[in-house]
N, C-alpha and C positions, 0 to 999 in steps of 0.2 A: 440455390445458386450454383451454379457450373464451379466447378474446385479452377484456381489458376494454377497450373506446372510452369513452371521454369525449365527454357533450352538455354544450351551453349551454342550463339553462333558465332562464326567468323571465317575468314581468309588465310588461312598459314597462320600466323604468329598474333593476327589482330583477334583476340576474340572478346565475345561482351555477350552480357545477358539482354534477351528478348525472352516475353511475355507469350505464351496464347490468352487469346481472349473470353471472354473480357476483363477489360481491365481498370482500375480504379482504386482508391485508397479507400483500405479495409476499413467498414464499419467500428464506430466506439463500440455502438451495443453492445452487449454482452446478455447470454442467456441464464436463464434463473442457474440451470444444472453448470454451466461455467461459474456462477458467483461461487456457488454450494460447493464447487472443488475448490476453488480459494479458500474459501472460510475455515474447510475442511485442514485445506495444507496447513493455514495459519495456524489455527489452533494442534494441531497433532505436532506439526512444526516446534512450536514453542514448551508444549510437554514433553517431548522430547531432548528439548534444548535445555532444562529446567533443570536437568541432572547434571549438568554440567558447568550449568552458572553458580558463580563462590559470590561472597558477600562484598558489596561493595559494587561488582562489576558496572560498568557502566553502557550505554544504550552499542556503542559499535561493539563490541565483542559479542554481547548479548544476540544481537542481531546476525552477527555472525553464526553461530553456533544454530538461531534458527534455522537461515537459510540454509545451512550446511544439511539441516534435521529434514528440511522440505525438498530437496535434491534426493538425498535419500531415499525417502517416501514415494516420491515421482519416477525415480528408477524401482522399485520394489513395487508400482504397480501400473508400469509401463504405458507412465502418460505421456505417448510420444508426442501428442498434440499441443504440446504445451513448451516453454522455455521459463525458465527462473533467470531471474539476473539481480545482481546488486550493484548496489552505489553506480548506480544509472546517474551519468552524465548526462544532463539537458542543457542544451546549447540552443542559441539565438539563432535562425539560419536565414533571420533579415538585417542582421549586421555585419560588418566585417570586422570587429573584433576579435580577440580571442579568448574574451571572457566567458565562462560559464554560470550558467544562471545559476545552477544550483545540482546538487545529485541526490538523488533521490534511494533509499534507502532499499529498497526490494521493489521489483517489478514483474509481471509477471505478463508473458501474451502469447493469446491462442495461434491456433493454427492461421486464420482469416487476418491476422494481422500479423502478420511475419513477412519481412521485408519493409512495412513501413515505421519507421523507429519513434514516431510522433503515438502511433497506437498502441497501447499500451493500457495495464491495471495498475495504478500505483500505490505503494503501500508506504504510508512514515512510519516508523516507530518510535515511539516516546516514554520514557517513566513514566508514571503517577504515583501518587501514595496520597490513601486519608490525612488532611490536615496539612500538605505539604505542599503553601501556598508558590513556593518558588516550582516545583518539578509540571502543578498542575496548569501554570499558566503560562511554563513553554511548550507545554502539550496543545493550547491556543497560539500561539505569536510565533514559534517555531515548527509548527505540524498544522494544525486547521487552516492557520493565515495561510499557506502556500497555495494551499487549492483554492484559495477563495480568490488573492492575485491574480494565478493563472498562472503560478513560478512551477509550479505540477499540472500535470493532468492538463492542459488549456481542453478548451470546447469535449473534454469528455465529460460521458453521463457517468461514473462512478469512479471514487477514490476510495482509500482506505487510512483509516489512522488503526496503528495495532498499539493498544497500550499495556505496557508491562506494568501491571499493579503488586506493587513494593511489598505491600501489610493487606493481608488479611486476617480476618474478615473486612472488607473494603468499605462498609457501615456505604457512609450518604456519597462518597467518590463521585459517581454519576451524576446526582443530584449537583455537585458541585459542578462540576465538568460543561453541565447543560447550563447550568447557570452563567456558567461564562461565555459561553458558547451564544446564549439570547444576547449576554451583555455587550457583546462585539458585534453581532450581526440581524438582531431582531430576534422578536416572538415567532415569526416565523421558523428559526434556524434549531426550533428546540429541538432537541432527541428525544426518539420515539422506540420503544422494543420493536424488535426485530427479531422474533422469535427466539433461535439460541440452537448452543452444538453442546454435547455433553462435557467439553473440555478446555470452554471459555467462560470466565465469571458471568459476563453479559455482553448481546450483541445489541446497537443500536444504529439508526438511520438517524441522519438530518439531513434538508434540502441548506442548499447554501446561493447567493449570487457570487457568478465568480466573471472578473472586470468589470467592464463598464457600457457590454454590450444585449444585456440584460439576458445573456447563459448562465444556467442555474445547476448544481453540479450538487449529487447525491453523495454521502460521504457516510460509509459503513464503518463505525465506532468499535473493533472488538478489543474488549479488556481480556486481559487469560494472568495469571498467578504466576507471576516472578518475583514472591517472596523470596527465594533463593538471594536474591541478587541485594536484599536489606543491606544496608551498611551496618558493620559490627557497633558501630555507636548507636544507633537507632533503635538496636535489640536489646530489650528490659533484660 
């Protein structure tokens, strides 16, 4: 596909951006070696960020210190094709409101989707921890619900949930996780491996329906080890 550049035109003082051709709103897709650099920044992201999470911390700072670690990483290996952004404001632009639907935690978008702010990788992050039935089912109702909505991601083919797992070794987490995951959305919605990176606990895939016009939206699970971040009560 022909690359689009962007001109400056105008008259004296009027100027505005024009396209060469052609033109159209960039593909959701996303290529295997695009997912593989996400998954990559995630998890190096989050090892990174590990050293600097204290006990207790909770999901924005934590998040913070990621993305800070994956900016990093993306200038030290010159991914000019790419933009990080956090606490990504999504806005309704078929109402006149001035409400916001919601912000979305890290976002990440290639070259082929820059300029259109609807295209987009989107990532929630959330606690978990074994056994810790309150952290793991807003990991569900506060992180999976969104993309299934459509409050993230609308009509895109992948999302992301990044979960920071509290305790390890993390024993049946997963096991738990899928379980609730069927419980809200079908046997269909189970999670399935997804291979893995040497520096996340475990990656997984589930298809999900997201609205009510029967678009079905792929949602990449990676857990990565944010023991760090235990609350001092929590630790024997």
């Amino acid at each position: 596909m022909p690359t689009v550049f962007w001109q400056i035109t105008g008259l004296r003082d009027d100027m505005y951006l024009s396209t060469d051709y052609p033109v159209g709103r960039p593909a959701f897709e996303l290529s295997q070696d695009q997912l593989a650099t996400v998954i990559d920044l995630l998890c190096s992201g989050a090892t990174e960020a590990r050293k600097l999470v204290t006990p207790g911390m909770l999901e924005v700072p934590i998040t913070i210190q990621v993305r800070k670690a994956m900016l990093k990483l993306k200038k030290r290996r010159s991914l000019t094709n790419l933009q990080i952004v956090g606490e990504y404001e999504l806005l309704d632009l078929q109402s006149d409101d001035p409400d916001v639907l919601g912000r979305i935690d890290i976002i990440l978008q290639f070259l082929h989707q820059f300029g259109d702010e609807e295209a987009y990788l989107g990532v929630e992050c959330k606690r978990v921890s074994p056994g810790n039935n309150t952290l793991n089912q807003r990991y569900i109702t506060q992180g999976v619900a969104r993309f299934v909505t459509g409050k993230y991601a609308l009509g895109h083919h992948w999302g992301i949930m990044l979960g920071y797992v509290l305790q390890v070794p993390y024993r049946d987490l997963v096991n738990n996780i899928d379980s609730r995951v069927r419980s809200a959305y079908g046997d269909d919605a189970r999670l399935h491996p997804n291979g893995g990176h040497p520096l996340a606990l475990s990656l997984h895939t589930c298809m999900l329906p997201q609205g009510e016009g029967g678009h079905r939206i792929r949602l990449l699970h990676i857990f990565v080890d944010m023991a760090a971040a235990r609350p001092h009560s929590s630790i024997p």
